[in-house]
FIKOLVEX-893816 format. One record per residue: residue number from 1; x, y, z of N, C-alpha, C in turn. Coordinates in steps of 0.1 Angstrom, whole numbers. Atoms other than C-alpha are relative to their C-alpha. Layout:
BEGIN
(NUM,(X,Y,Z),(X,Y,Z),(X,Y,Z))
...
END
This chain:
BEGIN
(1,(-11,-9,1),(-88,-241,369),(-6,14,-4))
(2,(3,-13,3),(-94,-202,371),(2,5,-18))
(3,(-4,-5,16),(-96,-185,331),(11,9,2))
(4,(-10,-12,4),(-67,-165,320),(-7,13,2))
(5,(5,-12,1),(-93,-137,323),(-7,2,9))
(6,(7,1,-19),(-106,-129,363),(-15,-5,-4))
(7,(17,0,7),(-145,-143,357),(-5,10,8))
(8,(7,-11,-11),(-157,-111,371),(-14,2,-7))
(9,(12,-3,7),(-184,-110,344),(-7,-12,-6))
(10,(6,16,0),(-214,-133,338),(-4,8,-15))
(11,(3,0,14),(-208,-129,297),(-9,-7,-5))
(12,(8,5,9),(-229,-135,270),(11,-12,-14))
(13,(-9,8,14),(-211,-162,245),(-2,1,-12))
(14,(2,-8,12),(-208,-140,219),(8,12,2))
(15,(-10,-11,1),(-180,-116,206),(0,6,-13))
(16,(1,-7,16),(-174,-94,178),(11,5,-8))
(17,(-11,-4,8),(-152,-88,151),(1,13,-5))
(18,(0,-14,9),(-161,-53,139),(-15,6,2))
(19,(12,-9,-1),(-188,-24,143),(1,8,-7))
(20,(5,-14,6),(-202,0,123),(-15,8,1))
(21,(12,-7,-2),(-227,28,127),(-5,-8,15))
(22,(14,7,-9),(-259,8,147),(5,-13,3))
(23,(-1,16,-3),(-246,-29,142),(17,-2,6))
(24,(-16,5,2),(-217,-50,153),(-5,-17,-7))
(25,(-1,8,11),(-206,-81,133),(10,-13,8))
(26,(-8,10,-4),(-191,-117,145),(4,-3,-13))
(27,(-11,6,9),(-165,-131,131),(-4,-11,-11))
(28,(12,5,13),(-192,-153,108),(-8,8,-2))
(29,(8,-13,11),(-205,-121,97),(-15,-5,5))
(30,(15,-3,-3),(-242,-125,118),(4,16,6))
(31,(-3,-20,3),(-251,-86,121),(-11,-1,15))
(32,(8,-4,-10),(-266,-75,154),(-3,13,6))
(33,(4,-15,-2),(-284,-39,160),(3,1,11))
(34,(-7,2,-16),(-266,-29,192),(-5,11,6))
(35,(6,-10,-7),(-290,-12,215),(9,-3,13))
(36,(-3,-4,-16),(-267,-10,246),(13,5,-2))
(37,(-9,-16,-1),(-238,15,230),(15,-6,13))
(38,(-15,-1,-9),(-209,-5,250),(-6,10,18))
(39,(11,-5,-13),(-236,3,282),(4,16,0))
(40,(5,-13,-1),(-242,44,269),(14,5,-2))
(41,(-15,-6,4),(-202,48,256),(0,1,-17))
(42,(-1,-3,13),(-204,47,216),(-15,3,-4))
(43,(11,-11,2),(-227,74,217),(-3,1,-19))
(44,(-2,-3,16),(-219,80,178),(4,-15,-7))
(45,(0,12,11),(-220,44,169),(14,-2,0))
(46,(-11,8,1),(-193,20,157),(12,7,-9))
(47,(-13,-3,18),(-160,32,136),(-4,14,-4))
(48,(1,-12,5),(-173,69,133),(8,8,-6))
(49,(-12,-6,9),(-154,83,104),(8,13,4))
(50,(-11,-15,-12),(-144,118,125),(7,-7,13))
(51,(-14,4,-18),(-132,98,156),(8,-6,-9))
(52,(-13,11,6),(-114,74,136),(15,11,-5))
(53,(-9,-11,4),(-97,103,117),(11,4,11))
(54,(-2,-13,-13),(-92,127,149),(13,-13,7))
(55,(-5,7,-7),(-75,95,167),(14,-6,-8))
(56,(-12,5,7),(-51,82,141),(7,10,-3))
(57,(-10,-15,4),(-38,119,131),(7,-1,18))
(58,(-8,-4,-11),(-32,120,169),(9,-10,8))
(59,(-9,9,-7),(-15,87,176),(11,-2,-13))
(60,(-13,-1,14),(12,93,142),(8,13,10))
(61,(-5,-8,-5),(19,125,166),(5,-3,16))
(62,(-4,3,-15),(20,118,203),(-16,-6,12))
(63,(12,9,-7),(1,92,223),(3,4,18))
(64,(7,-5,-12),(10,104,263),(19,5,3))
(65,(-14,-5,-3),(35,125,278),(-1,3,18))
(66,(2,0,-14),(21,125,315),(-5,14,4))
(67,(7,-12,-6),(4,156,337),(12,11,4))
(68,(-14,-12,-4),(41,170,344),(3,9,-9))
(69,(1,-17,8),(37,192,312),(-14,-2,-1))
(70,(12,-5,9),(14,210,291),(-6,-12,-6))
(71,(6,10,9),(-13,190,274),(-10,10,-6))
(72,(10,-12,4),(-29,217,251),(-11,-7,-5))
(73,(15,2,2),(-59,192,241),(-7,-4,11))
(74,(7,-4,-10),(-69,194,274),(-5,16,4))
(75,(3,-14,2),(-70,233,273),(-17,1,-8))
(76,(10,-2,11),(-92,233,242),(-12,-14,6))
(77,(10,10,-5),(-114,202,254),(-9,6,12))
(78,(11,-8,-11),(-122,222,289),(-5,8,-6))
(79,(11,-9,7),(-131,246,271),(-13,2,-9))
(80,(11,1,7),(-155,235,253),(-5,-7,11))
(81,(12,5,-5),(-172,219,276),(-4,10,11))
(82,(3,-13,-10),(-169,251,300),(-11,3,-7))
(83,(8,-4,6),(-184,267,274),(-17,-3,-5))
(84,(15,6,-2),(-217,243,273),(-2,-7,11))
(85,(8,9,-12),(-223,237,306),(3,13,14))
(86,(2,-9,-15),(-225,258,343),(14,1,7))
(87,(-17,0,-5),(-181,247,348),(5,11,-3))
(88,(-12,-11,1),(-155,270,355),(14,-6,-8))
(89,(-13,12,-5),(-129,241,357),(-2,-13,-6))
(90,(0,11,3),(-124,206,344),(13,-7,4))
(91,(-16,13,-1),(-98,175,359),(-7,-12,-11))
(92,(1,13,3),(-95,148,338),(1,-14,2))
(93,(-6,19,-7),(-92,107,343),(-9,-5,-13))
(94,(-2,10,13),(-101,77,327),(-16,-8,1))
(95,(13,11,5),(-133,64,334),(-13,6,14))
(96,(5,-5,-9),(-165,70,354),(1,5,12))
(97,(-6,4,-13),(-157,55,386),(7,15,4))
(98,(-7,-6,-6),(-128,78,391),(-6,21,-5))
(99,(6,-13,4),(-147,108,379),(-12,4,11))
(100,(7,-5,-12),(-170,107,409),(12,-3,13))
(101,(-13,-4,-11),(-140,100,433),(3,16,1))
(102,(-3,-17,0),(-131,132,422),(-11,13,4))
(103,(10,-12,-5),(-164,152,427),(-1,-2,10))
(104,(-4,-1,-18),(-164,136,467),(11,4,2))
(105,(-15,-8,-6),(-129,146,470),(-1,18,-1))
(106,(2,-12,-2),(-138,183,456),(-11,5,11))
(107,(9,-6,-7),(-166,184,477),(2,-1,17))
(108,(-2,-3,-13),(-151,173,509),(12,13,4))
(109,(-12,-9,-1),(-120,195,501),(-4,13,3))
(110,(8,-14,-2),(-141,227,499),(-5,4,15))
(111,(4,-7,-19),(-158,225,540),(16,0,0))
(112,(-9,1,-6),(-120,216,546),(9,15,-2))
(113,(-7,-11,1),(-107,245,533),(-8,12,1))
(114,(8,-16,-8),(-135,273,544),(-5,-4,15))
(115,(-1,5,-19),(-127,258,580),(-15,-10,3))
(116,(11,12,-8),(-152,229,585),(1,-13,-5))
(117,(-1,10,2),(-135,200,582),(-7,-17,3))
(118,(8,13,1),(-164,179,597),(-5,1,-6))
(119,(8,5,12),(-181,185,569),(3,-14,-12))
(120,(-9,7,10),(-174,154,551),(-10,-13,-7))
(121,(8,11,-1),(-206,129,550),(-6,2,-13))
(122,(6,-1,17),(-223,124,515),(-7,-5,-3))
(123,(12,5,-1),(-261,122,511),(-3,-3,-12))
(124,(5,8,17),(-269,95,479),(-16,-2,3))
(125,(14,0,1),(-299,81,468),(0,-16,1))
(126,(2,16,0),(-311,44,473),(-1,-2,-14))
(127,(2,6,13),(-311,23,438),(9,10,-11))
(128,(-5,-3,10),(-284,45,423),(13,-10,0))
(129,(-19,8,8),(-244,35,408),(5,10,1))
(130,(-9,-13,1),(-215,55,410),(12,-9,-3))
(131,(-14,9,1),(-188,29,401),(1,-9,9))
(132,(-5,15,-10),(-169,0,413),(7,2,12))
(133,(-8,-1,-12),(-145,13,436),(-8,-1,12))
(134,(8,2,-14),(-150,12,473),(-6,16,6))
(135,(8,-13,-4),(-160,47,478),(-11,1,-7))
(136,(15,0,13),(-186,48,447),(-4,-14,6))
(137,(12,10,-2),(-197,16,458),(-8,3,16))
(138,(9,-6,-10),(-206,33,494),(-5,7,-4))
(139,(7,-12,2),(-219,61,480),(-12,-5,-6))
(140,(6,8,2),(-241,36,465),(-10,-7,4))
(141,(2,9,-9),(-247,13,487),(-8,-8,4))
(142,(4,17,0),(-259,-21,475),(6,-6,6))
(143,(-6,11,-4),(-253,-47,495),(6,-12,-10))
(144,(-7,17,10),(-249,-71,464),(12,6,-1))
(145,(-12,-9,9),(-220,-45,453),(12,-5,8))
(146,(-7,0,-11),(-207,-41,487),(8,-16,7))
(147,(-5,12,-8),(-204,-80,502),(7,-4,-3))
(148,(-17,6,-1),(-171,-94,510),(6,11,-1))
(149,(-10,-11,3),(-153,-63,503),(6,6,13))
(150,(-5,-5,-12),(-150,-53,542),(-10,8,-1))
(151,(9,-8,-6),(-166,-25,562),(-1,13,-13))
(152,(1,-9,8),(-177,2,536),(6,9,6))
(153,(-7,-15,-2),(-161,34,530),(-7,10,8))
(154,(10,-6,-6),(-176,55,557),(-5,16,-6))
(155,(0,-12,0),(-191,89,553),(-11,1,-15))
(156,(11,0,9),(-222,82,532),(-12,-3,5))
(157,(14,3,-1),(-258,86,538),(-10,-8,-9))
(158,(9,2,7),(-291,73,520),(-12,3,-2))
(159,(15,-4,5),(-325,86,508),(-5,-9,-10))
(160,(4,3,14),(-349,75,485),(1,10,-3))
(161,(0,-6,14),(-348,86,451),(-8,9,-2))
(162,(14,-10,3),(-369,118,445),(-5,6,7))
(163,(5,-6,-14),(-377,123,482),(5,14,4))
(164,(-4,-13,-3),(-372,159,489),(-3,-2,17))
(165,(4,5,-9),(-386,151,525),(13,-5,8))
(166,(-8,9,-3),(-363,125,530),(15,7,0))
(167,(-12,-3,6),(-330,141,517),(-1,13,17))
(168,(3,-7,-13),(-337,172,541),(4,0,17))
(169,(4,10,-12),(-345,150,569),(16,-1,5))
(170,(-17,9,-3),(-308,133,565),(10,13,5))
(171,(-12,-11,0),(-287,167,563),(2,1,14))
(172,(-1,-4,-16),(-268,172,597),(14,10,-1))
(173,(-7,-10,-2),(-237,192,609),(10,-3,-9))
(174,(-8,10,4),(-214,165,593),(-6,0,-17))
(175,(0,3,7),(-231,167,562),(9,9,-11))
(176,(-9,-6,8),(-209,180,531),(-6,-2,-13))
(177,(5,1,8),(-225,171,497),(-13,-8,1))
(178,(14,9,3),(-258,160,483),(4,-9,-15))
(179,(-3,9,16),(-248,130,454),(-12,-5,-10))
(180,(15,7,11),(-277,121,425),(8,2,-10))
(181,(3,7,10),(-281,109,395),(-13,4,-7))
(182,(12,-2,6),(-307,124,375),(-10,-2,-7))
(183,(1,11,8),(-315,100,353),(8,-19,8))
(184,(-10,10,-2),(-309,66,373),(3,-11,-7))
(185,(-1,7,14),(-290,44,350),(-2,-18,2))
(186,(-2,11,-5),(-279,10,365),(-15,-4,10))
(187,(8,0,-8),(-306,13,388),(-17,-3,-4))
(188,(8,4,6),(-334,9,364),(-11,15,-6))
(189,(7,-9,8),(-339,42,351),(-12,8,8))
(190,(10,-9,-11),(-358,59,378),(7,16,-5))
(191,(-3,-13,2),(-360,96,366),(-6,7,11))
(192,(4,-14,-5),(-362,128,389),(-11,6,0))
(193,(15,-7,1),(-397,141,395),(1,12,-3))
(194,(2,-17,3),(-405,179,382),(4,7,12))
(195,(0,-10,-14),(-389,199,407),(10,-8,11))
(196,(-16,8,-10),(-365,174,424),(10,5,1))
(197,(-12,-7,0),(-335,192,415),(3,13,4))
(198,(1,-12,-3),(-347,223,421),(1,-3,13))
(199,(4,4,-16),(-356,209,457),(12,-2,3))
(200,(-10,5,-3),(-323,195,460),(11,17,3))
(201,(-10,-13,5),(-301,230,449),(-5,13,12))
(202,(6,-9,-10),(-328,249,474),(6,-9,12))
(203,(-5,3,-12),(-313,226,502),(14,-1,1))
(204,(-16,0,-3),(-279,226,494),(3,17,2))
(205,(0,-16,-4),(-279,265,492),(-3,3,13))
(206,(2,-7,-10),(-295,267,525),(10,-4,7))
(207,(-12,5,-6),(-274,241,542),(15,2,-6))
(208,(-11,-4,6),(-246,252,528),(12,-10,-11))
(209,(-6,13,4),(-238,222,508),(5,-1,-15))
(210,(-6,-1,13),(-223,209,475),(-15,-13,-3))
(211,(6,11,4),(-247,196,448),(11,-3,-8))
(212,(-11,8,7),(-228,168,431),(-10,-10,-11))
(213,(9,15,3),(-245,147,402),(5,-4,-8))
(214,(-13,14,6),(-230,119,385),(-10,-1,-11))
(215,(6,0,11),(-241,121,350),(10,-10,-12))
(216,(-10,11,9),(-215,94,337),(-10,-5,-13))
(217,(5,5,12),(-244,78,318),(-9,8,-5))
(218,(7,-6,10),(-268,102,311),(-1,15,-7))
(219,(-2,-4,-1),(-250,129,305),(10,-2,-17))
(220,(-6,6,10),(-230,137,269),(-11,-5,-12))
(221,(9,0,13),(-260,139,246),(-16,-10,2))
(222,(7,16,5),(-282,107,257),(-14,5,1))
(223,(14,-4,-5),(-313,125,271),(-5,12,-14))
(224,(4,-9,6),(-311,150,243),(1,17,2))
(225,(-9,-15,-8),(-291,181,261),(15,-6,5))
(226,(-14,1,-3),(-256,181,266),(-3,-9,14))
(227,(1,4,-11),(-264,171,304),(-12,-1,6))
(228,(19,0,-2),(-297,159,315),(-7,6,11))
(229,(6,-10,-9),(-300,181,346),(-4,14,-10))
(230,(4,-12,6),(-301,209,318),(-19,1,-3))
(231,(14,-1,3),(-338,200,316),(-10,6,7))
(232,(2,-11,-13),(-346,216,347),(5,15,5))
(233,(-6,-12,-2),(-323,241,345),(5,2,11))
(234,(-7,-1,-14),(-306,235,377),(12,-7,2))
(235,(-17,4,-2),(-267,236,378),(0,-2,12))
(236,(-6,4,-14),(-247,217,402),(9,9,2))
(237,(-12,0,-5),(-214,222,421),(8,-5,-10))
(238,(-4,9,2),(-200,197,406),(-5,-13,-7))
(239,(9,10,3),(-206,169,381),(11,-9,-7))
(240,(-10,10,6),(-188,137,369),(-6,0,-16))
(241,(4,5,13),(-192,128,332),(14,-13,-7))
(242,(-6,10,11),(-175,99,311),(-7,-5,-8))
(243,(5,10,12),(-188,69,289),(1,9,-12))
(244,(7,-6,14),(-201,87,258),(10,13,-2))
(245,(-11,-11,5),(-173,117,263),(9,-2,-13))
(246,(-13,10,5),(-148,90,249),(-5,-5,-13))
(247,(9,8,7),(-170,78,224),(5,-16,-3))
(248,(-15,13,1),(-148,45,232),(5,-2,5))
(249,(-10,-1,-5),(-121,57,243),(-8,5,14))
(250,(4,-4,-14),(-117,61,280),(1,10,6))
(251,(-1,-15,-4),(-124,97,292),(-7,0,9))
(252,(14,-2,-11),(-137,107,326),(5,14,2))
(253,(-4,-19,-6),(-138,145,338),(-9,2,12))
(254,(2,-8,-12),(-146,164,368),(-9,11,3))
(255,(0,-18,2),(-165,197,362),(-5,6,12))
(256,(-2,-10,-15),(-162,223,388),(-4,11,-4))
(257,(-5,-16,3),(-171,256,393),(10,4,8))
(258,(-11,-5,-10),(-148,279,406),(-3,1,16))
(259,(-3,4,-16),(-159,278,443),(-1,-9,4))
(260,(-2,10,-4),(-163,246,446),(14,-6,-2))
(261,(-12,1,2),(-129,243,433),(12,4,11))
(262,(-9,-8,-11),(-112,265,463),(9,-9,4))
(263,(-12,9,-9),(-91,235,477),(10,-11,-11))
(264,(-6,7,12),(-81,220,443),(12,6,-5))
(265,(-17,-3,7),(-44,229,440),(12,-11,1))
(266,(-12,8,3),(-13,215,429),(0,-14,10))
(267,(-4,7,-7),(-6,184,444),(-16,-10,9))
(268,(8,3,-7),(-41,177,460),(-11,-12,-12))
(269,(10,11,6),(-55,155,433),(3,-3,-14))
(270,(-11,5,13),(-37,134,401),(-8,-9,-9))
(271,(2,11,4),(-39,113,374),(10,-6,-7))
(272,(-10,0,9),(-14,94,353),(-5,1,-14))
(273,(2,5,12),(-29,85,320),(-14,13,-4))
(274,(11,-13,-1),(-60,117,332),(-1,9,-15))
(275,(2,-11,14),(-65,137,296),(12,1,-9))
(276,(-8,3,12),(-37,124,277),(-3,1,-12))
(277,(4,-7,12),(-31,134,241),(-9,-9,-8))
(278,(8,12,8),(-50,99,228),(-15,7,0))
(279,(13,1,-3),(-82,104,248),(-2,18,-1))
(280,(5,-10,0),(-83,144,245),(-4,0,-17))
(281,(2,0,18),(-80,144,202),(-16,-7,0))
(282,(15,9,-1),(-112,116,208),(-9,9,5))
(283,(12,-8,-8),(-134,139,230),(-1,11,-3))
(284,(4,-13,8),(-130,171,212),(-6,-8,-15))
(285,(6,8,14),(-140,149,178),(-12,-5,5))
(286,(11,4,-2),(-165,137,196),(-12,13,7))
(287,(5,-11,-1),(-178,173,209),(-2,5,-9))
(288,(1,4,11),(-174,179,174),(-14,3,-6))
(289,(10,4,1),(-199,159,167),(-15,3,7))
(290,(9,0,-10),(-222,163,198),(-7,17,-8))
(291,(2,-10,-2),(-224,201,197),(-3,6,-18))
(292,(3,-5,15),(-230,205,158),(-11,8,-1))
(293,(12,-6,0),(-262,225,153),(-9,-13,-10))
(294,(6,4,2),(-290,205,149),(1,-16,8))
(295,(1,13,-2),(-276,171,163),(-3,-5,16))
(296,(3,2,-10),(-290,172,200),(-15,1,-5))
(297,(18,0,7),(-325,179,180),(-2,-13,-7))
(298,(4,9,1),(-322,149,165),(-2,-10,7))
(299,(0,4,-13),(-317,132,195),(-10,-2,4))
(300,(13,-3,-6),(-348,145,210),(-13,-8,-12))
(301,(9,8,13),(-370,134,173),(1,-16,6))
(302,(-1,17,3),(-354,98,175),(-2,-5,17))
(303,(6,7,-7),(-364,94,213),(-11,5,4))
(304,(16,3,-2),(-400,105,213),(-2,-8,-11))
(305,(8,4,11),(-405,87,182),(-2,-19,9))
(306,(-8,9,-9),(-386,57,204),(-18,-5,11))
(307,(10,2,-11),(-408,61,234),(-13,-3,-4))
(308,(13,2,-3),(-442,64,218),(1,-14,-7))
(309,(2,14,6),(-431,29,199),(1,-10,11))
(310,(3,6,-14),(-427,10,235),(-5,5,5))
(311,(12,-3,-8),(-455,26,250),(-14,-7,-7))
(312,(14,7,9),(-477,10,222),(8,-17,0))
(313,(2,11,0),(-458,-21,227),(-1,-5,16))
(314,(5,3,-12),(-466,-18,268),(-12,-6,-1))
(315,(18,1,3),(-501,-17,257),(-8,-13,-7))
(316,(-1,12,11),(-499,-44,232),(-2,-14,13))
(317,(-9,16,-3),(-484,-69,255),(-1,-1,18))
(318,(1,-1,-16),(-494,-65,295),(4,-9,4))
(319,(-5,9,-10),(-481,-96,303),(13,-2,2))
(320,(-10,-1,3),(-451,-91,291),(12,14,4))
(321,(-2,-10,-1),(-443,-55,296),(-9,11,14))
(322,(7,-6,-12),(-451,-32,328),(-3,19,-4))
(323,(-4,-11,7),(-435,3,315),(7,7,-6))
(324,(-10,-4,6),(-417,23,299),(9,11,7))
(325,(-2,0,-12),(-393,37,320),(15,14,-6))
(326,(-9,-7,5),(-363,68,317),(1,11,-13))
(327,(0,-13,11),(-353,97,295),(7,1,-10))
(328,(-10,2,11),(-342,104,263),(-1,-11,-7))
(329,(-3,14,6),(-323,76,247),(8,-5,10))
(330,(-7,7,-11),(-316,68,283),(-12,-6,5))
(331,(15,5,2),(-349,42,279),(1,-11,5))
(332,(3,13,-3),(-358,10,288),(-14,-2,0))
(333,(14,9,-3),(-389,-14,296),(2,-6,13))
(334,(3,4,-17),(-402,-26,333),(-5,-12,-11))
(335,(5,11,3),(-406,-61,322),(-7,-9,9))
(336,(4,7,-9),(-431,-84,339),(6,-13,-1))
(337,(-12,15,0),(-413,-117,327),(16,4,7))
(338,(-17,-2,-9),(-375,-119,340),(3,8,-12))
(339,(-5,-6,9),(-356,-92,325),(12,-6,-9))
(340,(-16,6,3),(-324,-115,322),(-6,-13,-16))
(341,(0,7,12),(-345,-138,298),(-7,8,-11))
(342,(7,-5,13),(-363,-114,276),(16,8,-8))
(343,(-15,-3,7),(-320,-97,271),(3,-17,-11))
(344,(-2,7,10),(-312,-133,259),(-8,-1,-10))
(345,(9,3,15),(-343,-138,237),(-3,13,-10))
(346,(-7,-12,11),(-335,-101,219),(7,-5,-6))
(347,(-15,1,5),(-300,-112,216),(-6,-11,-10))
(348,(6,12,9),(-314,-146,198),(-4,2,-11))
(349,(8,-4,13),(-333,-127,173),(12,10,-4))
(350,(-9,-6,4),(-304,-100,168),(-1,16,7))
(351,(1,-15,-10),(-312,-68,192),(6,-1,11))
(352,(-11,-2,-8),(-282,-59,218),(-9,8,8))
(353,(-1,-4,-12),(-298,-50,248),(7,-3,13))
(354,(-12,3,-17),(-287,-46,288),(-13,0,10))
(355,(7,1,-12),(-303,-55,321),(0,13,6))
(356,(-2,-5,-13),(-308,-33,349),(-6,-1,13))
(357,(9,-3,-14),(-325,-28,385),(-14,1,-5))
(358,(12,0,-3),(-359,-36,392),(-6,-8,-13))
(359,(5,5,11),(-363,-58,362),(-6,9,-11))
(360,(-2,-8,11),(-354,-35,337),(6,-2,-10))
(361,(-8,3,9),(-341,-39,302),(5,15,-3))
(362,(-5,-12,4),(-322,-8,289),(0,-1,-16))
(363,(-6,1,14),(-321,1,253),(7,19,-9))
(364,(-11,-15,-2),(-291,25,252),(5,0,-14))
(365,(-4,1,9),(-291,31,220),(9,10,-8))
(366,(-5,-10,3),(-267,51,197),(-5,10,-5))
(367,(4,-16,2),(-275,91,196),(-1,-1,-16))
(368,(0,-4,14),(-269,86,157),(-12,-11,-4))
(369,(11,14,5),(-300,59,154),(-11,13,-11))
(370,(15,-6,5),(-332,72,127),(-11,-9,3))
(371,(11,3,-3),(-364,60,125),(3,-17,-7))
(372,(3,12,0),(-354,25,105),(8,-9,12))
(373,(-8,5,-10),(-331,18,133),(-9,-1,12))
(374,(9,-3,-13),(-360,25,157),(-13,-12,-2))
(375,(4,10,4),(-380,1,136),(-1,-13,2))
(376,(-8,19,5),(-358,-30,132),(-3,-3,17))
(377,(-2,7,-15),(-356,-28,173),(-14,-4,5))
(378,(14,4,0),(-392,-25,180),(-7,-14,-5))
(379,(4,8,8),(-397,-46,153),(5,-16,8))
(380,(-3,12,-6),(-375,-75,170),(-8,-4,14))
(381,(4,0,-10),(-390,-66,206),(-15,-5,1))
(382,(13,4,1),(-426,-71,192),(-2,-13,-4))
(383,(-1,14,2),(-417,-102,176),(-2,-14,13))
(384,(-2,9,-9),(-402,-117,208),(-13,-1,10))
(385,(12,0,-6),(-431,-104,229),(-16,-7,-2))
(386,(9,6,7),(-455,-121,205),(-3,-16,3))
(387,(-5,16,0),(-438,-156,208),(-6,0,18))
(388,(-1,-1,-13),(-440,-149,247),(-16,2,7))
(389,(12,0,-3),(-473,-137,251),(-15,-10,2))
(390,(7,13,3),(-494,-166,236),(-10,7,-4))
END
């Protein structure tokens, strides 16, 4: 008999009754350091005493009134993120997924409205994610993602990752955006070579194209800059962001500049539940927080300290460990054993990690971690590695 609950997920048997800060807590009170952040969404940890606040003051007042009026904490929210980042413009929605829908819809909207409506094809990268839908899963375009679902969403190319060469290569009359990932997350954490972005922004300018990059997960503090293209210094078009906006809650946005914007009027693109007063009160509390002076620096401290402690336990453990892999505290390990059994034998000992691509573990940990929090995890990872090693 099917469960009350679709099996769409191959769960861990284990739930929780309550988080705070770094840990969560089962309902027999065992405590488990949670390096995978709700996969890169409670950026600021469990129960953060300013969201919590910001969220209950705003649901005593007004929880949604729809996009047919005013929603002034959407005003003040774009604005703050205008204000730290290369946007003109902000739509909002509810979750990743539909937050890259939106940057292919501004980006095909734009050839259509400066007369070149074949522009419409959209050059991704092999081994990234863009969501579940059927357009992000073309844009995509894993076959494990994709099978049974019918003929993919047409109007998507593919490159490798990093290939400036390759990317080039693809562009034709038909093409309309270039889509990346800067940081790839699901994919196993393949980061952007020195100069990739730049390569990229130099071909979309010539070709006349939109860059688009989907920074849902590493974007929002995790690398240690508001947006982890900022490390390069090469603004997009256009860039999706969620998880970690919401710190929880479900927020996805859009950001545009203004010419990429040109075809975005009334009526041409919706949401119902999009930047409601719940999830705007959340995402300014959580900018808040982000944007404080000093707390993107700590960031940066607690993942070199991070990185050089799994680079000495690569070294340690070669049978075990291949490399250390991604930016920021958007990290993981290339594991030589299966990645799926070194997640459960963490989880065993009390460390919350996540899988990814290419036999990758992720340890997406929360932006508010210090050094004993960087400890305890290590500390578990070295343990298991020990048992494993022989």
């Amino acid at each position: 008999m099917i469960p009350a609950v679709l099996p769409t997920y191959a769960r861990a048997d284990l739930s929780f009754e309550r988080g705070e800060g770094a840990y969560l807590f089962t309902g027999s009170g065992r405590k488990y350091l949670d390096f995978t952040s709700g996969v890169a969404v409670t950026a600021l940890g469990h129960c953060h005493p300013h969201l919590i606040a910001r969220l209950t003051e705003q649901a005593q007042k007004l929880w949604h009134c729809s996009n047919l009026f005013q929603v002034a904490g959407q005003q003040k929210v774009a604005g703050r993120l205008i204000d730290h980042s290369f946007a003109d413009s902000v739509f909002f929605c509810n979750s990743g997924a539909e937050a890259v829908e939106g940057a292919i819809k501004v980006a095909r909207k734009y050839h259509a409205e400066t007369g070149h409506p074949e522009r419409y094809r959209i050059i991704a990268c092999t081994g990234s994610f863009h969501g579940r839908t059927l357009a992000t899963l073309a844009a995509a375009g894993n076959e494990k993602y994709l099978r049974g679902f019918g003929p993919p969403a047409p109007g998507f190319d593919h490159v490798a990752f990093g290939n400036l060469n390759e990317m080039r290569a693809k562009v034709t009359t038909e093409t309309a955006a270039i889509l990346v990932e800067p940081v790839q997350g699901e994919g196993g954490l393949a980061t952007a070579p020195e100069g990739y972005l730049r390569g990229l922004r130099a071909i979309c300018d010539e070709f006349g194209l939109m860059l688009v990059y989907d920074e849902v997960q590493s974007g929002m503090g995790r690398t240690g800059k508001l947006f982890a293209h900022e490390w390069e210094g090469v603004p997009p078009d256009v860039l999706a962001a969620a998880k970690a906006l919401g710190g929880g809650f479900p927020v996805g946005a859009c950001l545009v500049t203004e010419r990429a914007a040109v075809g975005m009027t009334p009526g041409s693109h919706g949401s119902t539940f999009g930047g409601n007063p719940l999830a705007m009160a959340v995402a300014d509390a959580v900018l808040d927080v982000m944007l404080a002076p000093g707390f993107l620096a700590g960031v940066e401290r607690a993942a070199a300290l991070l990185r050089r402690r799994l680079e000495a336990l690569v070294g340690k453990y070669p049978k075990v460990f291949a490399e250390v892999r991604g930016k920021g505290l958007l990290i993981g390990l290339k594991c030589v054993v299966p990645n799926t059994d070194m997640v459960e034998r963490l989880r065993q000992n009390g460390l919350l990690v996540a899988g990814a691509g290419e036999n990758v573990i992720r340890l997406l940990a929360p932006l508010i971690i210090d050094e004993r929090h960087i400890d305890e995890a290590t500390g578990i990872i070295d343990q298991v590695a020990r048992q494993w090693h022989g």
